[in-house]
C-alpha positions, 0 to 999 in steps of 0.5 A: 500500500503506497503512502498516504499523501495529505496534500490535497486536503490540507489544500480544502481545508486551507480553502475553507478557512480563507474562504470563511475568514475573508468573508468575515473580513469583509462583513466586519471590515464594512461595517467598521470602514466602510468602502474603502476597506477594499484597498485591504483586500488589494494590497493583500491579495496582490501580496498573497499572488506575489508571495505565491510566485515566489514559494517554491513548495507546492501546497503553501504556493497554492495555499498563498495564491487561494489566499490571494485571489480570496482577498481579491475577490473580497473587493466585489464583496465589500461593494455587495456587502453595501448593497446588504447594508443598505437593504437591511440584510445586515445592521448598519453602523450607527453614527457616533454620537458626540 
């Protein structure tokens, strides 16, 4: 029987995680910043595509490539998120009070 090889779903699970995160990033990061929180995901998913490239070990270059397109698609989900926002899906962020 060969070895067992976990790769793969270290990968899945790697995925989950990102893909979970990213999404509470994107709903906390909203509420809190508002629209401009995308510049986050910019920097950090040309970051995560970057360091992909430059990885020489399999799954972490694809574990930080995930990383980076999550983030980068999390810019189209801070606008829809606004779009939530504005049709009560979600609470919005009450104005301080001073």
């Amino acid at each position: 029987m060969p070895g067992l090889n976990f790769d793969g779903l270290a990968a899945g699970a790697a995925t989950f995680a990102i893909i979970w995160l990213t999404r509470y990033a994107c709903i906390m990061g909203e509420y809190h910043f508002g629209r401009i929180f995308r510049y986050v995901f910019l920097i950090l998913g040309i970051a995560g595509a970057v360091v992909s490239i430059l990885i020489s070990h399999l799954l972490l270059s694809a574990i930080f490539s995930i990383f980076g397109f999550a983030n980068l698609w999390g810019i189209h989900e801070v606008i829809e998120q606004e779009e939530r926002v504005r049709k009560g899906w979600y609470p919005r962020k009450p104005p301080k009070k001073e």
